[in-house]
MDAnalysis code that builds the backbone (N, CA, C; Angstrom):
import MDAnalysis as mda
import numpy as np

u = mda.Universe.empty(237, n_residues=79, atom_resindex=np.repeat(np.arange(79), 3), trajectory=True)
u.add_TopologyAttr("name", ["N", "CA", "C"] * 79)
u.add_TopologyAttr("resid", np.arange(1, 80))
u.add_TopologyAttr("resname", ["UNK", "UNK", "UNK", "UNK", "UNK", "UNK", "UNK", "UNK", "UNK", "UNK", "UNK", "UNK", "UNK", "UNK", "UNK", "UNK", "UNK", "UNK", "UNK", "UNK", "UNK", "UNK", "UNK", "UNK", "UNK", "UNK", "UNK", "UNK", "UNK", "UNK", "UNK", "UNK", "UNK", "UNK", "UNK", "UNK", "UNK", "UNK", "UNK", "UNK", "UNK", "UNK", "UNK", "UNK", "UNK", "UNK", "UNK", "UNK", "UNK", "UNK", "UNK", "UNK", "UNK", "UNK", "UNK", "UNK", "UNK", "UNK", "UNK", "UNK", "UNK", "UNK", "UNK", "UNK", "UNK", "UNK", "UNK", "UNK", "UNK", "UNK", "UNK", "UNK", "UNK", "UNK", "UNK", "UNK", "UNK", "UNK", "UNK"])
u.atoms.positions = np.array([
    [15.447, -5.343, 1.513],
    [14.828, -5.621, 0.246],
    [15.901, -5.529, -0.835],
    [16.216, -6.563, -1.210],
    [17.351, -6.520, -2.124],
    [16.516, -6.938, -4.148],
    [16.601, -5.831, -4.603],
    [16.498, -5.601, -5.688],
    [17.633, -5.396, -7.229],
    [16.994, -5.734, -8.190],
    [17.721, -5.215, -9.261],
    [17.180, -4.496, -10.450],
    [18.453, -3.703, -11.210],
    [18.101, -2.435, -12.094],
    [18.956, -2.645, -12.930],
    [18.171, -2.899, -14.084],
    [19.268, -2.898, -15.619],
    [19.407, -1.487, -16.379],
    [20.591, -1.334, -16.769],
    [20.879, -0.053, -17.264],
    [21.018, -0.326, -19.002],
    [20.046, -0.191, -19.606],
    [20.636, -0.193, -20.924],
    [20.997, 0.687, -22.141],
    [21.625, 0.499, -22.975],
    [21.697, 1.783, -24.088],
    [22.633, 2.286, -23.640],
    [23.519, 1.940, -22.766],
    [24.914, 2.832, -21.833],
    [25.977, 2.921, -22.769],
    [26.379, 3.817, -23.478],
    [27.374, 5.155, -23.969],
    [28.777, 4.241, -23.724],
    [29.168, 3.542, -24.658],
    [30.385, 3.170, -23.948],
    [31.593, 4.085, -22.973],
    [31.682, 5.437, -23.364],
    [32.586, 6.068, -22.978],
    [32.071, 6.089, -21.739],
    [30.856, 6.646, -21.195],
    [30.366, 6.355, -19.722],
    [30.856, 5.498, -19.273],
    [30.166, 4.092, -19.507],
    [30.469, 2.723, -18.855],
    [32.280, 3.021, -18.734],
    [33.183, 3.323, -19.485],
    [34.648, 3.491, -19.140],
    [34.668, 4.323, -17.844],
    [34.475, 5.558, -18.126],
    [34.858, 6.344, -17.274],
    [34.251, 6.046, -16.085],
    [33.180, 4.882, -15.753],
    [32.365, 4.409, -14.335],
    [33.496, 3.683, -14.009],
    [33.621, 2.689, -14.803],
    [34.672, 1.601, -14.344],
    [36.194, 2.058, -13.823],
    [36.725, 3.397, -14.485],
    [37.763, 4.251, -13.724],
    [37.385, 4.389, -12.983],
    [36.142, 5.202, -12.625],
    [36.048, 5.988, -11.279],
    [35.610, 5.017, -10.110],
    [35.489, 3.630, -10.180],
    [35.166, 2.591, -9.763],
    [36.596, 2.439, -8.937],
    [37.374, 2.039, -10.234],
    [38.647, 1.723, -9.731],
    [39.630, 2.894, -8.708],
    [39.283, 3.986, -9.055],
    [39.778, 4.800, -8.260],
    [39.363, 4.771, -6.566],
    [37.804, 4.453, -6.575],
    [37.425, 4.666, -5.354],
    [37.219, 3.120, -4.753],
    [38.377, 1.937, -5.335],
    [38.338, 0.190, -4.409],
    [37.113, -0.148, -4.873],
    [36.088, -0.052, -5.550],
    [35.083, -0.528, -5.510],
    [34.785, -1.405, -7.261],
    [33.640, -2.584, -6.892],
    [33.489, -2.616, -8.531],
    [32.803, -1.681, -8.803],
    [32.298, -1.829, -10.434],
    [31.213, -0.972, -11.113],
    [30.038, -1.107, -10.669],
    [29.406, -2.081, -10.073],
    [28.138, -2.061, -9.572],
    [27.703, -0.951, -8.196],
    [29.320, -1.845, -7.200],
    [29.151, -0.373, -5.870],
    [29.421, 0.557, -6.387],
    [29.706, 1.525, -7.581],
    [30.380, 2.642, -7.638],
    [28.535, 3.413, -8.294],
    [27.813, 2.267, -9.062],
    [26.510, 2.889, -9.240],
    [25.890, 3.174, -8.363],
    [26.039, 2.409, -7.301],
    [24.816, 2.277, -5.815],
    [25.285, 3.399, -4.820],
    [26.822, 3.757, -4.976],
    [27.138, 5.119, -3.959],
    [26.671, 6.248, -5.282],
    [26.500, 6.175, -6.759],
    [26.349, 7.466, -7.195],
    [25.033, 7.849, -6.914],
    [24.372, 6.609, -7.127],
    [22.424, 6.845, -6.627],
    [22.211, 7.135, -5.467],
    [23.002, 6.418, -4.198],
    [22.406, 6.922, -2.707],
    [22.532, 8.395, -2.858],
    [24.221, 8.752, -3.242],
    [24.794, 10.177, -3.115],
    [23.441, 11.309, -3.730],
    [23.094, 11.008, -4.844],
    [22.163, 11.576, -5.724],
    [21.101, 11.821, -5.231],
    [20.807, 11.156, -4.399],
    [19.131, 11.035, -4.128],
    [19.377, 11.461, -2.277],
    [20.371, 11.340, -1.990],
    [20.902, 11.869, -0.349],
    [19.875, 13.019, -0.119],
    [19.893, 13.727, -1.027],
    [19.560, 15.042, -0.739],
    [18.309, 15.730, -0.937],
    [17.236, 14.311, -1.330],
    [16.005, 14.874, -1.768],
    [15.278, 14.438, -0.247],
    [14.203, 15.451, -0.063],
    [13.428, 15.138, 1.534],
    [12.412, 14.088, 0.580],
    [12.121, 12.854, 1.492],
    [11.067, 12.234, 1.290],
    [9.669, 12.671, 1.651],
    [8.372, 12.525, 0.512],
    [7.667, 13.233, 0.741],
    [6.700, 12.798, 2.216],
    [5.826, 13.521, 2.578],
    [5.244, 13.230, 3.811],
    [3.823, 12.626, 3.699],
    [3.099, 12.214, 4.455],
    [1.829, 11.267, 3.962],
    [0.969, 12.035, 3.278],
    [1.088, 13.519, 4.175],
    [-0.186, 14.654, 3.281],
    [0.299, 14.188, 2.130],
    [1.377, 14.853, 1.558],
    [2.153, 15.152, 0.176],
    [1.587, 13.794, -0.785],
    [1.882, 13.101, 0.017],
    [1.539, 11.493, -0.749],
    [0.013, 11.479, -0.973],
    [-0.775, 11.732, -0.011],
    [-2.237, 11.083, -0.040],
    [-2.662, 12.199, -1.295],
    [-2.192, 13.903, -1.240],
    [-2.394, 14.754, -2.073],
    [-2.297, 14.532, -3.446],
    [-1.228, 13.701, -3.604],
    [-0.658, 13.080, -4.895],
    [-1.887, 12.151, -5.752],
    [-2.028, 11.205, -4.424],
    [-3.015, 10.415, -4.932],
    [-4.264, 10.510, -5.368],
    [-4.968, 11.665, -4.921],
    [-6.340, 12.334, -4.638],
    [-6.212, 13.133, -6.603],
    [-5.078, 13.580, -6.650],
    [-4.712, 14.085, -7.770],
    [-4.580, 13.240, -8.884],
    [-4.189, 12.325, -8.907],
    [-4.024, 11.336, -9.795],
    [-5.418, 10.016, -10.035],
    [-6.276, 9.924, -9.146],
    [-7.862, 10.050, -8.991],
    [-8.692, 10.310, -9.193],
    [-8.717, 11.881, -9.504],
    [-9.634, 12.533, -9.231],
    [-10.035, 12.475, -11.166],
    [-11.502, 12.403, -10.493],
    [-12.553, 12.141, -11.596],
    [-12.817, 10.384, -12.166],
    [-12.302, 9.550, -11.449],
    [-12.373, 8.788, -11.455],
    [-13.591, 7.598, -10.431],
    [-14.491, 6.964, -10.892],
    [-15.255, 6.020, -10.278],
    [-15.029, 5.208, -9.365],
    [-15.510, 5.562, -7.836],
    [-14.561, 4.718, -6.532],
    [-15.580, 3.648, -6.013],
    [-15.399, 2.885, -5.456],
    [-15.706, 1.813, -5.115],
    [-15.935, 2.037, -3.402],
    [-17.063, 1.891, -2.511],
    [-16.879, 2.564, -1.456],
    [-16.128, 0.795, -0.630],
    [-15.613, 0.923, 0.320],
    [-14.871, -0.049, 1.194],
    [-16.036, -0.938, 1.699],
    [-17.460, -0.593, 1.737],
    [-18.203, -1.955, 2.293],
    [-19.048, -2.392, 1.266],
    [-18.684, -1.687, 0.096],
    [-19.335, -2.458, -1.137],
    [-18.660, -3.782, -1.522],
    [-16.856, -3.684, -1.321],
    [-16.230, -4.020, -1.607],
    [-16.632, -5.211, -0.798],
    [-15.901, -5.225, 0.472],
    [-16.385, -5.678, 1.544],
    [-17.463, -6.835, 1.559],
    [-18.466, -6.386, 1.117],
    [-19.919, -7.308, 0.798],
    [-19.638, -8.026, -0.225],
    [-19.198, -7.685, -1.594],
    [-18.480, -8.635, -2.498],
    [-17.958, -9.626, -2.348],
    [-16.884, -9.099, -1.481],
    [-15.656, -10.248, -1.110],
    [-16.543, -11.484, 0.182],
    [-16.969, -10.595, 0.922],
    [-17.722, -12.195, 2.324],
    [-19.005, -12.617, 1.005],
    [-19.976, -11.900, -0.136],
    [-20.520, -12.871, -0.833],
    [-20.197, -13.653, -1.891],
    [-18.544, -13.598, -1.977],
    [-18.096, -14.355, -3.057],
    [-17.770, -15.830, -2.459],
    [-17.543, -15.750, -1.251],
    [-17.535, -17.244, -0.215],
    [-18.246, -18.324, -0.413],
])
C-alpha cells in the first residue's frame, strides 16, 4: 500500500538539519523521514483485537445501533 504524507509548517532549521542527516546516512530527505518514522514507531506493540474492539465499544457507547438484519432487510428491500 503505497501512500502519501505532507508535512507542513516545517521550521526551516529542521528541514536543514533532515537534509544533513539525510546526507550523512546516502539517503534523500524523503528515505531519511520513512527510516525516522519506522525507527519511531519500531517500538510500539500493536494493539490486539480485544484492545481494538474495547476501543470501539468505548467510542460507541451511548450511541443508537442499527441491528445487522435490520440492515440486512433494508438493503434486499431496496432491490
Amino acid at each position: 500500500m503505497s501512500t502519501s504524507l505532507s508535512v507542513r509548517n516545517r521550521d526551516p532549521d529542521t528541514v536543514q538539519r533532515l537534509k544533513r542527516r539525510a546526507a550523512a546516512h546516502g539517503r534523500s530527505a524523503e528515505a531519511e523521514v520513512r527510516e525516522i518514522l519506522r525507527a519511531s514507531l519500531a517500538g510500539e506493540a500493536e494493539p490486539g483485537f480485544a484492545d481494538l474492539a474495547a476501543e470501539l465499544r468505548s467510542m460507541t457507547a451511548g450511541r443508537r445501533h442499527t441491528p445487522a438484519e435490520e440492515l440486512l432487510r433494508e438493503a434486499r428491500d431496496a432491490r
